[in-house]
TIGUFI-908911 format. One record per residue: residue number from 1; residue in one letter; chain; x, y, z of N, C-alpha, C, O in turn. Coordinates in Angstrom, 2 decimals, padded with zeros to 5 digits. Example, Ala and Ser with C-alpha at 12.3 -4.5 7.8 and 13.67 -1.06 7.14 Angstrom:
% residues 2
<site i="1" aa="a" ch="A" n_X="013.19" n_Y="-005.69" n_Z="007.80" ca_X="012.30" ca_Y="-004.50" ca_Z="007.80" c_X="013.20" c_Y="-003.30" c_Z="007.80" o_X="014.24" o_Y="-003.32" o_Z="008.46"/>
<site i="2" aa="s" ch="A" n_X="012.85" n_Y="-002.25" n_Z="007.08" ca_X="013.67" ca_Y="-001.06" ca_Z="007.14" c_X="012.90" c_Y="000.03" c_Z="007.87" o_X="013.41" o_Y="001.14" o_Z="008.04"/>
END
This chain:
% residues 96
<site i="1" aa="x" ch="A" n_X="019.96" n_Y="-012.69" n_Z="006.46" ca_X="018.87" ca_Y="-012.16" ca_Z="005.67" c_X="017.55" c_Y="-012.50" c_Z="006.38" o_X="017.28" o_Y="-013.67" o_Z="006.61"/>
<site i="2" aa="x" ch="A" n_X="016.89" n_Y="-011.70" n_Z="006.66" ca_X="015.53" ca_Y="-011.99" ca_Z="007.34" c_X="014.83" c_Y="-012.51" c_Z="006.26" o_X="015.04" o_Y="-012.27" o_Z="005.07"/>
<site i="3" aa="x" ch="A" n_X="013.65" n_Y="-013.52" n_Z="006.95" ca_X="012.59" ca_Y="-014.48" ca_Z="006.20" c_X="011.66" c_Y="-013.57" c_Z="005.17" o_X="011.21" o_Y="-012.48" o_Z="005.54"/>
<site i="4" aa="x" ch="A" n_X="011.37" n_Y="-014.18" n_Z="003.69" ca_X="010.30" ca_Y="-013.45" ca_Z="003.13" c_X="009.38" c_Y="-013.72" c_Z="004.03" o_X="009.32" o_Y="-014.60" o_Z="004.88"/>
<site i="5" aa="x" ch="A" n_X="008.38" n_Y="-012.49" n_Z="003.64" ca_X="007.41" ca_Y="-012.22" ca_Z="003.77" c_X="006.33" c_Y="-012.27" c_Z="002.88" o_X="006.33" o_Y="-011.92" o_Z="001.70"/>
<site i="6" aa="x" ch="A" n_X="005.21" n_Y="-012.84" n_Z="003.67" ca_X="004.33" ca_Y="-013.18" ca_Z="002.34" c_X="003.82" c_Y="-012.01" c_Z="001.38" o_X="004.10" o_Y="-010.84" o_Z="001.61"/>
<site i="7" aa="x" ch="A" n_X="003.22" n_Y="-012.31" n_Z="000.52" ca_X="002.57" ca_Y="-011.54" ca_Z="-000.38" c_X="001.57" c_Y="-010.71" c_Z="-000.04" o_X="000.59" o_Y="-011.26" o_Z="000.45"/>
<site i="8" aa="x" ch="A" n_X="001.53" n_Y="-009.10" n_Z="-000.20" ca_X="000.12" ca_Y="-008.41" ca_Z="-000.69" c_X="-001.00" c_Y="-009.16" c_Z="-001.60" o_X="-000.70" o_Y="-009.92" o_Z="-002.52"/>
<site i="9" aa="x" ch="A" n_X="-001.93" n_Y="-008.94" n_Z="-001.32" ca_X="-002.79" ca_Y="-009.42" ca_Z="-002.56" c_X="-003.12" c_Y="-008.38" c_Z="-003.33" o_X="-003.73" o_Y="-007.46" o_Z="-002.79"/>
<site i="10" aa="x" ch="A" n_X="-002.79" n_Y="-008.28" n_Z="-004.79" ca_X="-003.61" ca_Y="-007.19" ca_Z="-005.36" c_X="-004.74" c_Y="-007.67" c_Z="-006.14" o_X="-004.59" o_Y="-008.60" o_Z="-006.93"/>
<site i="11" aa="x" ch="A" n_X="-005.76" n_Y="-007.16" n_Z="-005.98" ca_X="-006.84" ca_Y="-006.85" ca_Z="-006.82" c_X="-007.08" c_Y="-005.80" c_Z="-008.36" o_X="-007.17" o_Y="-004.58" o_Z="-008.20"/>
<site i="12" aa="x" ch="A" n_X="-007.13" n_Y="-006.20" n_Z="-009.30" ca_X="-007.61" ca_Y="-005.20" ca_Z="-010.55" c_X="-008.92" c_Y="-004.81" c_Z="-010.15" o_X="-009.67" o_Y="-005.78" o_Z="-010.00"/>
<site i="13" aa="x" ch="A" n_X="-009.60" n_Y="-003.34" n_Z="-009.86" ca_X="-010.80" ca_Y="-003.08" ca_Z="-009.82" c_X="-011.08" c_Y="-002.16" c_Z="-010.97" o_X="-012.26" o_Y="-001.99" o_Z="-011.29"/>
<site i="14" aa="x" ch="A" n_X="-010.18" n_Y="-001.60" n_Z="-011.59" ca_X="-010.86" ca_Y="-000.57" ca_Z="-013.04" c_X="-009.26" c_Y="-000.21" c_Z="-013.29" o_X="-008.47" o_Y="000.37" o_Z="-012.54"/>
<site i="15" aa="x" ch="A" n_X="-009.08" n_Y="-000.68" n_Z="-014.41" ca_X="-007.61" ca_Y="000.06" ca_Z="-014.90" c_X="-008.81" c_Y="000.58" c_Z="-016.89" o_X="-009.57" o_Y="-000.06" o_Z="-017.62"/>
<site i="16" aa="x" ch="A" n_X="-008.34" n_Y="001.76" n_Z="-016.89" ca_X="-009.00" ca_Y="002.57" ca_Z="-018.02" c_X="-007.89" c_Y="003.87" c_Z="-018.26" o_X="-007.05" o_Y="004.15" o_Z="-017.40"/>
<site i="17" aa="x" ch="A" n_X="-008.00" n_Y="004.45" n_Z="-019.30" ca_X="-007.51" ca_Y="005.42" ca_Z="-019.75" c_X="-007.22" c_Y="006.70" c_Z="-018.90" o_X="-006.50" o_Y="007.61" o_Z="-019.32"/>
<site i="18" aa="x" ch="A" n_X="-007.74" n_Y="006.72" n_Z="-017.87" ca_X="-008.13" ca_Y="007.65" ca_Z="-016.97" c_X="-006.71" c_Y="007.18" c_Z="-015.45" o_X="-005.70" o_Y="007.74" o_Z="-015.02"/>
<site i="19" aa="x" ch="A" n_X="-007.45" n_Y="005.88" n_Z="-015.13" ca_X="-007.24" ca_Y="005.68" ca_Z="-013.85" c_X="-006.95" c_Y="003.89" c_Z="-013.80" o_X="-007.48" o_Y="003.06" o_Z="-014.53"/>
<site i="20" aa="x" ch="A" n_X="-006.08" n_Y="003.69" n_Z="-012.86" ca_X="-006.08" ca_Y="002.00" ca_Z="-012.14" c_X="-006.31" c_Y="002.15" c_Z="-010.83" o_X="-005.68" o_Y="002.75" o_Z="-009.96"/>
<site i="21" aa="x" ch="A" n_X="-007.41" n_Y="001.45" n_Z="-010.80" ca_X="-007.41" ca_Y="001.03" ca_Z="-009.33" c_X="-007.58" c_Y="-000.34" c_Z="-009.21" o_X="-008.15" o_Y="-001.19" o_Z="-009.89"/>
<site i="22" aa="x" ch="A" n_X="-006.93" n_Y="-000.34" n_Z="-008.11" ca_X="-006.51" ca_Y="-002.16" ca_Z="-007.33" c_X="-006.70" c_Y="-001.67" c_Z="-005.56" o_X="-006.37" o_Y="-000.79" o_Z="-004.76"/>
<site i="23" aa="x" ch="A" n_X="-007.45" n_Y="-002.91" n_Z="-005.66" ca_X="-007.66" ca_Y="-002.94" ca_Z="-004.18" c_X="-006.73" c_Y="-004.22" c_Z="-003.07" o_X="-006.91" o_Y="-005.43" o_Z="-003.04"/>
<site i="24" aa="x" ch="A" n_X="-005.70" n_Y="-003.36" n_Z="-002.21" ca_X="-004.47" ca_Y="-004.43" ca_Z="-002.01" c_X="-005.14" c_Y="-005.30" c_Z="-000.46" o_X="-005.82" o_Y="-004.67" o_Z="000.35"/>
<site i="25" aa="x" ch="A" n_X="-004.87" n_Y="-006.53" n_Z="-000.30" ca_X="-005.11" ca_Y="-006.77" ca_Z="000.62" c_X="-003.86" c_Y="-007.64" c_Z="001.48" o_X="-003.07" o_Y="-008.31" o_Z="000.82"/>
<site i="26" aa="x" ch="A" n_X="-003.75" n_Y="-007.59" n_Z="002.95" ca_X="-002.77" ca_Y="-007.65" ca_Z="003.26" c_X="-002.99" c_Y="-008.22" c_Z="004.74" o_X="-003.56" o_Y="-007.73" o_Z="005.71"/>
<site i="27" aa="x" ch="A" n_X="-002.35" n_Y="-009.40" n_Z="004.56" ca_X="-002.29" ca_Y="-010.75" ca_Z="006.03" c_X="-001.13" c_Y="-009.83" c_Z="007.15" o_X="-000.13" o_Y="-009.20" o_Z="006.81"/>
<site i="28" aa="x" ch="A" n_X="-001.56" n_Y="-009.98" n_Z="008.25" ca_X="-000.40" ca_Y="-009.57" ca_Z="009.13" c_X="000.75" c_Y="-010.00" c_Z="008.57" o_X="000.67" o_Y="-011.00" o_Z="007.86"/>
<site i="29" aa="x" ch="A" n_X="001.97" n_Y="-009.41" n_Z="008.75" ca_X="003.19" ca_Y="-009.51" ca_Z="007.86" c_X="003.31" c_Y="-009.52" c_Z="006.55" o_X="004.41" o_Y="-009.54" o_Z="006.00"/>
<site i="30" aa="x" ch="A" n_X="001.97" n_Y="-009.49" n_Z="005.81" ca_X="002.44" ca_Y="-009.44" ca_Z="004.29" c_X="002.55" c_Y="-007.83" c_Z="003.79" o_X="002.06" o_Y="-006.82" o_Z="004.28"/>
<site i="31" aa="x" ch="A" n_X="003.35" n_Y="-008.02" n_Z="002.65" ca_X="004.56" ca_Y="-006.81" ca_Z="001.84" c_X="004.09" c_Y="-007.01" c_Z="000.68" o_X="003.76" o_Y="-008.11" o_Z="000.24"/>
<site i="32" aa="x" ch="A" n_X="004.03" n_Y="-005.66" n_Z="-000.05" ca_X="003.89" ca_Y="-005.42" ca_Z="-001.24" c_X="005.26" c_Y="-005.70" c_Z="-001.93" o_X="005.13" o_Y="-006.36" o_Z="-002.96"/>
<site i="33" aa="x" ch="A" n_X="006.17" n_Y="-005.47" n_Z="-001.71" ca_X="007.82" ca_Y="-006.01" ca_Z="-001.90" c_X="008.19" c_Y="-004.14" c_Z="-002.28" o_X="007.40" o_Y="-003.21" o_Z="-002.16"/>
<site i="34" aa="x" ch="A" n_X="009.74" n_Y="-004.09" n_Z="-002.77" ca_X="009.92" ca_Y="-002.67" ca_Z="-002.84" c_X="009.15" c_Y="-002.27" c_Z="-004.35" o_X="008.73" o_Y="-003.01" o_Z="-005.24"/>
<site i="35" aa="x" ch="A" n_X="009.17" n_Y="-001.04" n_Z="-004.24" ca_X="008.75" ca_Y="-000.53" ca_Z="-005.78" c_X="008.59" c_Y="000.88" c_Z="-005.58" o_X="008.53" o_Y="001.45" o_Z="-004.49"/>
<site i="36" aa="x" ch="A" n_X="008.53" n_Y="001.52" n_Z="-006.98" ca_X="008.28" ca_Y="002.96" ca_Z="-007.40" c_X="007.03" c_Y="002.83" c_Z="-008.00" o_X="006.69" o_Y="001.93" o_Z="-008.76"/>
<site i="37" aa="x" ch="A" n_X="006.19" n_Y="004.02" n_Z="-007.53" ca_X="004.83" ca_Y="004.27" ca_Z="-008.21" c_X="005.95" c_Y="005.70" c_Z="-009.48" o_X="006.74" o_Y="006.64" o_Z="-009.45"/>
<site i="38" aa="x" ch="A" n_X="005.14" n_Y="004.82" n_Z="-010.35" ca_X="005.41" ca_Y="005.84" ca_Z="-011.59" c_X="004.19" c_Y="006.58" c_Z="-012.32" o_X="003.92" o_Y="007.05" o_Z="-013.42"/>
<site i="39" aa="x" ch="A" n_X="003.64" n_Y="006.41" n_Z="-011.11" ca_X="002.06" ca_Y="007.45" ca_Z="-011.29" c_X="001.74" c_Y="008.53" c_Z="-009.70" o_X="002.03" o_Y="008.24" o_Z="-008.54"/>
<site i="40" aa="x" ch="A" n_X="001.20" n_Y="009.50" n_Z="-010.11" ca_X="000.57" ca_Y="010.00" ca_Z="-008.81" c_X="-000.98" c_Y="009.03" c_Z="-008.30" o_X="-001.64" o_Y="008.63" o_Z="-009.26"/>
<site i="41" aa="x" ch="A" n_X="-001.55" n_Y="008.67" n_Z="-006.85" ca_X="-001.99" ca_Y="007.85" ca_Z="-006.17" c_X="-002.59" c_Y="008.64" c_Z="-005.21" o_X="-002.23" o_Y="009.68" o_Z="-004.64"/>
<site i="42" aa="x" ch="A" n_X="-003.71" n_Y="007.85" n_Z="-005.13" ca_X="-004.89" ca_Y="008.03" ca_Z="-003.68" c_X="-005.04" c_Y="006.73" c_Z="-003.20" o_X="-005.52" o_Y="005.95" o_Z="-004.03"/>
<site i="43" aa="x" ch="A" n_X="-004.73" n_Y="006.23" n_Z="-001.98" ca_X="-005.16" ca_Y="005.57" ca_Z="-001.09" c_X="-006.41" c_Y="005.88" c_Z="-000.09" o_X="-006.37" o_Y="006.80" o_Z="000.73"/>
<site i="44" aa="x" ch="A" n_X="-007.51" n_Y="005.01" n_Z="-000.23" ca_X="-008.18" ca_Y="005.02" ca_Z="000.55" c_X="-008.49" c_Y="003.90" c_Z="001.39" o_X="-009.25" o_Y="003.11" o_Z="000.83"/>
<site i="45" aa="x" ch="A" n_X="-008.07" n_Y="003.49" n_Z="002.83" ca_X="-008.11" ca_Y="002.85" ca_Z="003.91" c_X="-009.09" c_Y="001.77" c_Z="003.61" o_X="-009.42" o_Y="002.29" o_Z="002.54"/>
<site i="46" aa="x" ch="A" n_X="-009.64" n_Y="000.96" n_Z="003.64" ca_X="-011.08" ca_Y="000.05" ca_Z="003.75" c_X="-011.05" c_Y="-000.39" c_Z="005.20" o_X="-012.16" o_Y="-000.47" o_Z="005.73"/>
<site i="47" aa="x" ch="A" n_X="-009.70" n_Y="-000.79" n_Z="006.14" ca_X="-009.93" ca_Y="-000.93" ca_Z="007.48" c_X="-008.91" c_Y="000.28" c_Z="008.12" o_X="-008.31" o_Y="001.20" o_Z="007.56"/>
<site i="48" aa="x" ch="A" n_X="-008.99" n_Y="-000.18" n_Z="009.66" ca_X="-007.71" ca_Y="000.90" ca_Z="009.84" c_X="-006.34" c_Y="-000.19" c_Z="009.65" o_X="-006.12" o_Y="-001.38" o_Z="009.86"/>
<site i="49" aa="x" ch="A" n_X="-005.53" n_Y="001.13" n_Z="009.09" ca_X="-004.23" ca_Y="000.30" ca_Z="008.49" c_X="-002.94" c_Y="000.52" c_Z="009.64" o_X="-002.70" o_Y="001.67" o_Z="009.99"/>
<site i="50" aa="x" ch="A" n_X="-002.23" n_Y="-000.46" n_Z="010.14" ca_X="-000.78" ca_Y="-000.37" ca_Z="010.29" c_X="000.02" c_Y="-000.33" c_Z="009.89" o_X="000.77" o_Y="-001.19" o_Z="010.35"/>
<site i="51" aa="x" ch="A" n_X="000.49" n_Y="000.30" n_Z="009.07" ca_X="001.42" ca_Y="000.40" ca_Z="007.90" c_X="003.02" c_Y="000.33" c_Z="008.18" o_X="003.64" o_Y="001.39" o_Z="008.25"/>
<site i="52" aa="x" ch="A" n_X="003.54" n_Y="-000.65" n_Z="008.31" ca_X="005.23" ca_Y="-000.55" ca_Z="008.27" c_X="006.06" c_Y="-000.08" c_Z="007.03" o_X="006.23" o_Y="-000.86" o_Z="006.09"/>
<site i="53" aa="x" ch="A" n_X="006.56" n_Y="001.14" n_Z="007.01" ca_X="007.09" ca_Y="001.59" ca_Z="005.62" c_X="008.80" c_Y="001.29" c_Z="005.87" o_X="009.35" o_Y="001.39" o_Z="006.97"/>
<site i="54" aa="x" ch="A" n_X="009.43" n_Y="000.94" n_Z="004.69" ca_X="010.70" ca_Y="000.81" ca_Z="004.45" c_X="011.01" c_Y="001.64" c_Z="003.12" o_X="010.31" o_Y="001.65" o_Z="002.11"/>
<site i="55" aa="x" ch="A" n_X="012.40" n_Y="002.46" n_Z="003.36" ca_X="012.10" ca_Y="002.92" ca_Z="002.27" c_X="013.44" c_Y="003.46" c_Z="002.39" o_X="014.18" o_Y="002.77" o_Z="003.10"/>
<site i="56" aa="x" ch="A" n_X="013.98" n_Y="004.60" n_Z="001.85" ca_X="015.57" ca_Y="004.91" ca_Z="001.79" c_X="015.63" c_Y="005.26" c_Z="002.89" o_X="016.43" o_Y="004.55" o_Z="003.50"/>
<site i="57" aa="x" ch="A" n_X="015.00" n_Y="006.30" n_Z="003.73" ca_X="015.33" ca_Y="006.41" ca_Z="005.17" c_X="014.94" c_Y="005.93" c_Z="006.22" o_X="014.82" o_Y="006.39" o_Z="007.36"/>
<site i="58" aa="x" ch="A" n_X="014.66" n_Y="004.47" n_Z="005.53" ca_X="014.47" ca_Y="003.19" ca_Z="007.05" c_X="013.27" c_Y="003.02" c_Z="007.13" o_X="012.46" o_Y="003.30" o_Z="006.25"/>
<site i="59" aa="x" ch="A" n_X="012.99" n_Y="002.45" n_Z="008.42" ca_X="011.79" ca_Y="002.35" ca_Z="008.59" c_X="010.89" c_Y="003.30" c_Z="009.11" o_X="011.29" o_Y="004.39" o_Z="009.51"/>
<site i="60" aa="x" ch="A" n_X="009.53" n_Y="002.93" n_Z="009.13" ca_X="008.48" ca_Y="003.50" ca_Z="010.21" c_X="007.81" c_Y="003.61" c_Z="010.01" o_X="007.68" o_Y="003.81" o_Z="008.80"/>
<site i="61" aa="x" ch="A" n_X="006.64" n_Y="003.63" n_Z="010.77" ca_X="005.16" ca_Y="002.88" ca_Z="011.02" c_X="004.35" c_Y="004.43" c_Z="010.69" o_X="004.77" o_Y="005.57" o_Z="010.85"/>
<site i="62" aa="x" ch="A" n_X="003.25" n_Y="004.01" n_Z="010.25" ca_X="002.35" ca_Y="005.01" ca_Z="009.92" c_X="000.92" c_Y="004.26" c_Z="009.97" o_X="000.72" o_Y="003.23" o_Z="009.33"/>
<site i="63" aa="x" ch="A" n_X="-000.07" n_Y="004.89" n_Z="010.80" ca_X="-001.41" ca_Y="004.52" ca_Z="011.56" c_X="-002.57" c_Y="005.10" c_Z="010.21" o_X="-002.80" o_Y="006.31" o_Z="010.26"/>
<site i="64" aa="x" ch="A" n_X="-003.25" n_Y="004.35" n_Z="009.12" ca_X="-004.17" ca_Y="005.27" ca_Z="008.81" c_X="-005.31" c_Y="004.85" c_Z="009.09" o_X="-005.34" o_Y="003.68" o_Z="008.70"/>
<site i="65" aa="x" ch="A" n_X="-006.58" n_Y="005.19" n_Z="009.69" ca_X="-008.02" ca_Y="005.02" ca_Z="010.14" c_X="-009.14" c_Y="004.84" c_Z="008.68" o_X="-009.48" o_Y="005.64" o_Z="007.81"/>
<site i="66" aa="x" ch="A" n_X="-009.37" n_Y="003.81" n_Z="008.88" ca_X="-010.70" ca_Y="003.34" ca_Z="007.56" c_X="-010.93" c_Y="004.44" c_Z="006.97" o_X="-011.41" o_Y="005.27" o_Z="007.75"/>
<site i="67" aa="x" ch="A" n_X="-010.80" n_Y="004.79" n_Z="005.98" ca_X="-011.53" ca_Y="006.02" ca_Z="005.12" c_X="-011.05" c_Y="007.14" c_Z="005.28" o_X="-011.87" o_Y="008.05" o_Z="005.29"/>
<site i="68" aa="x" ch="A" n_X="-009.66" n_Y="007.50" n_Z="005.45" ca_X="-009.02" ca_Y="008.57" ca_Z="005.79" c_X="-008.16" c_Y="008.25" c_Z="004.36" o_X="-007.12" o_Y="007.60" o_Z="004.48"/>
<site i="69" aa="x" ch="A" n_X="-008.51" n_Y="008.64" n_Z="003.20" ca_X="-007.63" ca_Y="008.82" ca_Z="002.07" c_X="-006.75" c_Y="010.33" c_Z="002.31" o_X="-006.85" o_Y="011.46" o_Z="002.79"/>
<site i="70" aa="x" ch="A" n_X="-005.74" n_Y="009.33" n_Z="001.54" ca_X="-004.51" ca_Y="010.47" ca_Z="001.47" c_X="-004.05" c_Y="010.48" c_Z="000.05" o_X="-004.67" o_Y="009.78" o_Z="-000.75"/>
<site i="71" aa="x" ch="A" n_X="-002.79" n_Y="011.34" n_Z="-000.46" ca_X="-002.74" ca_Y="011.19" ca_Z="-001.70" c_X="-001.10" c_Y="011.20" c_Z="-001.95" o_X="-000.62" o_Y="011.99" o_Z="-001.14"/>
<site i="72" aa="x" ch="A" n_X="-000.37" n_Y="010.78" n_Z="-002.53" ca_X="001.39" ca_Y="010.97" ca_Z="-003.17" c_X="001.37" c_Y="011.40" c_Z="-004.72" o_X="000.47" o_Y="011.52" o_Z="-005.56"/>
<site i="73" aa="x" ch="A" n_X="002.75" n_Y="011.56" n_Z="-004.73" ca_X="003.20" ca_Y="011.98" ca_Z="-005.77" c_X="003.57" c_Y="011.04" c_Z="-006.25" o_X="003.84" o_Y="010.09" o_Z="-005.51"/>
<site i="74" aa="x" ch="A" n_X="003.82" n_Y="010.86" n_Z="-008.15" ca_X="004.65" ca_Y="010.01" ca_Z="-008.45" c_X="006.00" c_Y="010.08" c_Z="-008.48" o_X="006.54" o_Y="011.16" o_Z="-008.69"/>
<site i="75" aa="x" ch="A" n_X="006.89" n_Y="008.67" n_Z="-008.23" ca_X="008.05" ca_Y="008.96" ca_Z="-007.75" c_X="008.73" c_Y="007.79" c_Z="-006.37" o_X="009.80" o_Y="007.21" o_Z="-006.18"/>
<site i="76" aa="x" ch="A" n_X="007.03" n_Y="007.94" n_Z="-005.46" ca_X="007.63" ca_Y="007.05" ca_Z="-004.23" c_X="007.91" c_Y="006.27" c_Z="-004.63" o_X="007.43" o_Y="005.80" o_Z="-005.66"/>
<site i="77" aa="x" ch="A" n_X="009.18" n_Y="005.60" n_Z="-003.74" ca_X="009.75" ca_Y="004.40" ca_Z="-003.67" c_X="009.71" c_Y="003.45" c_Z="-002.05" o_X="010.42" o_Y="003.72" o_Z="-001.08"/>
<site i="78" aa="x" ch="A" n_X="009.07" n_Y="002.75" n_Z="-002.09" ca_X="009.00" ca_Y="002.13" ca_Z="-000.62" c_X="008.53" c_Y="000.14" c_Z="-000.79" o_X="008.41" o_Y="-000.45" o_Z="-001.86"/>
<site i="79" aa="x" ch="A" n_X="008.40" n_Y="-000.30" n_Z="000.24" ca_X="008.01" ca_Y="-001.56" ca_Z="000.42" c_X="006.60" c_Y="-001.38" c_Z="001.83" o_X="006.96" o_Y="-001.06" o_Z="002.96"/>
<site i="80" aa="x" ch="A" n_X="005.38" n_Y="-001.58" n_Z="001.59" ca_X="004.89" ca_Y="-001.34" ca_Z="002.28" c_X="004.13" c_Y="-003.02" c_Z="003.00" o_X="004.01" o_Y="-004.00" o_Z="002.26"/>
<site i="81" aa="x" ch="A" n_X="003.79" n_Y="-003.06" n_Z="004.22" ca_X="004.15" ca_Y="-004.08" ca_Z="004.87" c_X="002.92" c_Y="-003.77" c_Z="005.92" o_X="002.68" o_Y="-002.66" o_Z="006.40"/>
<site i="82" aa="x" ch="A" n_X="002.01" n_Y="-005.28" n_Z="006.25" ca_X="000.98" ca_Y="-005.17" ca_Z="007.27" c_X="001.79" c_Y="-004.99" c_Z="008.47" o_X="002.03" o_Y="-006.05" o_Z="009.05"/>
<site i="83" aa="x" ch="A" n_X="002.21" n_Y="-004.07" n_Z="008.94" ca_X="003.01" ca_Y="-004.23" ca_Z="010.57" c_X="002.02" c_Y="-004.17" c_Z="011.51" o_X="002.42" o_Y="-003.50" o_Z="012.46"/>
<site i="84" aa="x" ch="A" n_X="000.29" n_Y="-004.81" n_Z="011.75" ca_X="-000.44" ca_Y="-005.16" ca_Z="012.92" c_X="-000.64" c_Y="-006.57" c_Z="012.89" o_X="-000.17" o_Y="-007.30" o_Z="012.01"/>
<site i="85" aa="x" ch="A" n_X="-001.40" n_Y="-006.98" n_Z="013.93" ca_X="-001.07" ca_Y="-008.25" ca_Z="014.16" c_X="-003.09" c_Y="-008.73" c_Z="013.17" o_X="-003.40" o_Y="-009.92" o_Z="013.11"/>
<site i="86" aa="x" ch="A" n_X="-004.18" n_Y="-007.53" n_Z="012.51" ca_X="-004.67" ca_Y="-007.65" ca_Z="012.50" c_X="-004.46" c_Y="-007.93" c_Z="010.37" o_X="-003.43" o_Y="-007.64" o_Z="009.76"/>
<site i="87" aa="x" ch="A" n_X="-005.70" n_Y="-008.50" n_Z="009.73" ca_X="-005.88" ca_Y="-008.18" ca_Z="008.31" c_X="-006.05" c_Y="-007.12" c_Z="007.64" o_X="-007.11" o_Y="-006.70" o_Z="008.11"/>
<site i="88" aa="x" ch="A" n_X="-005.70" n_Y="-006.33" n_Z="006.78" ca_X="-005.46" ca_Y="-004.77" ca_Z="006.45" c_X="-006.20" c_Y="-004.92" c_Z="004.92" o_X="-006.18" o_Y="-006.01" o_Z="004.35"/>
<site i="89" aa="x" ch="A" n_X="-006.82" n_Y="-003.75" n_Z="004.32" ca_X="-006.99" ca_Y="-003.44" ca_Z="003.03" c_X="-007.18" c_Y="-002.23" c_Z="002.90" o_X="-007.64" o_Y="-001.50" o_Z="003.78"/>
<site i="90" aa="x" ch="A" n_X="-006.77" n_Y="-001.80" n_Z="001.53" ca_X="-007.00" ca_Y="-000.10" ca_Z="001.00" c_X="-007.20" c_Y="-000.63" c_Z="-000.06" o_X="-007.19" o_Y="-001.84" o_Z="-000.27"/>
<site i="91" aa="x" ch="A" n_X="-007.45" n_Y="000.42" n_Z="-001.01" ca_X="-007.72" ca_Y="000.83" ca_Z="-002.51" c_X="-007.07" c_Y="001.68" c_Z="-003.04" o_X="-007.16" o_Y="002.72" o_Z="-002.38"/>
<site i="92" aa="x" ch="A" n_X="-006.55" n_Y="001.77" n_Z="-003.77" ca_X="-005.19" ca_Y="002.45" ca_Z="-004.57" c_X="-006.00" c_Y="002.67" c_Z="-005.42" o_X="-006.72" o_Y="001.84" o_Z="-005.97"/>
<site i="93" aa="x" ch="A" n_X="-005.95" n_Y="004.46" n_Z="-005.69" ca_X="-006.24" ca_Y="005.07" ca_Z="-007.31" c_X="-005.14" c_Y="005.52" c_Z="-007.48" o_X="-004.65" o_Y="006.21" o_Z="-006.59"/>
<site i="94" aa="x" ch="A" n_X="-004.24" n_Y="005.20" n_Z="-008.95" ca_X="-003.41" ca_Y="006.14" ca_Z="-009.39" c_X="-004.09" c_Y="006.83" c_Z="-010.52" o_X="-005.19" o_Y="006.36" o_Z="-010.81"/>
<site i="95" aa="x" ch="A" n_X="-003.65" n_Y="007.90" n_Z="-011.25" ca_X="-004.32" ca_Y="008.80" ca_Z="-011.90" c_X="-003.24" c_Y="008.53" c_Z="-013.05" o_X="-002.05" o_Y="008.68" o_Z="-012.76"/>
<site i="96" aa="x" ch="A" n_X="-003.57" n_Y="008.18" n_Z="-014.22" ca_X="-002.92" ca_Y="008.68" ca_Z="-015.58" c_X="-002.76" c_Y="009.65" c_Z="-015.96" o_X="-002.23" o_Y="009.80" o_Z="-017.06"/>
END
């Protein structure tokens, strides 16, 4: 069994009727652990991110650049993971 990995940090920045947002922050090697968003989500970058994704079809790395928001559906299921050797943060909106 490979070694845990430390913790994401999450932040509460506005959870309301509308919307949660948390702003995650993340040490080289630290993991959010696995999970399902049971909401649809916007990520927006705060640095550029290295993103190591695990998820049903394995792994793999995905590059996003500071401020390059993207958006999912609800549904994903993944473990997302600092895979640079640098400190990482985004901001997660999911939408109610």
């Amino acid at each position: 069994m490979p070694p845990a990995r430390p913790p994401a940090i999450p932040t509460s920045v506005l959870d309301d009727a509308v919307t949660r947002i948390t702003r995650w922050d993340f040490e080289p090697g630290a993991a959010t652990g696995h999970h399902t968003h049971g909401l649809g989500y916007v990520v927006v970058p705060l640095t550029d991110c290295h993103f190591l994704i695990e998820d049903a079809s394995g792994e793999r790395r995905v590059t996003a650049r500071a401020g390059e928001a993207y958006r999912r559906d609800a549904g994903v299921e993944h473990n997302v993971i600092n895979g640079g050797d640098q400190p990482m943060s985004f901001i997660e909106i999911e939408y109610k």
